[in-house]
N, C-alpha and C positions, 0 to 999 in steps of 0.2 A: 537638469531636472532628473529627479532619479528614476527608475525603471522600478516599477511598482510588479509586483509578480499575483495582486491582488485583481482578477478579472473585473470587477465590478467597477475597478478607478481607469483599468484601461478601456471598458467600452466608455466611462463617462468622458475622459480624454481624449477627442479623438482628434490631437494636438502630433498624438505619435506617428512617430514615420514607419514605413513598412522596415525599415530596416530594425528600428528599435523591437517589433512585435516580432520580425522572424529570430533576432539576439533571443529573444525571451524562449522562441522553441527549439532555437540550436540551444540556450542553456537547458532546458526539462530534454533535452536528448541526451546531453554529456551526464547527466544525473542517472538515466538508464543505464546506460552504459558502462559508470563506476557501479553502481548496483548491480547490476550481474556481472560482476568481474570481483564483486567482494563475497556475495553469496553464493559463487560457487565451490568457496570455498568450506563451506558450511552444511551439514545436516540438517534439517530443517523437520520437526516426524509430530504430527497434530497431536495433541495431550488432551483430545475431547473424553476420553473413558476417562480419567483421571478429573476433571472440571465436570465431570456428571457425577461421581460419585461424591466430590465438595458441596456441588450442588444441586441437589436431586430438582423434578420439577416435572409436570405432567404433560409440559406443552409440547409441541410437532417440533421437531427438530432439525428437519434433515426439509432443502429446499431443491425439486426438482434433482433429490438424489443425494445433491452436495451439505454437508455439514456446516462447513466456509462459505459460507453464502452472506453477501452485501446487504447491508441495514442502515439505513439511515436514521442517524445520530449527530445533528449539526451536520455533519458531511460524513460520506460514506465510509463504513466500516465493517470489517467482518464479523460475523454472528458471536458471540459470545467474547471476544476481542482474539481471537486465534488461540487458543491457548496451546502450545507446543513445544518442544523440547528441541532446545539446539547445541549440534555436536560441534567438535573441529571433522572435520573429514579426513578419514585418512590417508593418507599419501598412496597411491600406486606406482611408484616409482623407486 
């Protein structure tokens, strides 16, 4: 049977063994792990001045400070989808 990464089939399931559910968090750990090991290769610099003057608008914008702040949208996302600019990084070496 295959290993569903869809929460909603594993609580209905509950056929799984603990070993298949901890496989599921050892795999979302090895996913972290390739992702900061890929973007730190990367600049990463918020392009929100630039997505305000595209699209002007009167509403509050900034949540407890943060610009990037989580919205729910079907599942969770950043405020205006991030909008940011990304470099190669340069080499110190």
């Amino acid at each position: 049977m295959p290993l569903y990464l869809n929460v909603g089939l594993l609580v209905l399931n509950i056929r799984y063994t603990r070993l298949k559910v901890d496989g599921v968090l050892s795999i979302v750990q090895d996913i972290k792990v390739v992702l900061a090991l890929t973007v730190r290769e990367f600049d990463v610099r918020p392009a929100y001045d630039e997505y305000d003057r595209l699209h002007p608008t009167k509403e509050l914008k900034n949540v407890a400070g943060e610009r990037a702040y989580q919205i729910a949208c079907g599942a969770a996302h950043p405020a205006d989808g991030f909008p940011c600019k990304v470099s190669l990084r340069e080499s110190s070496s």
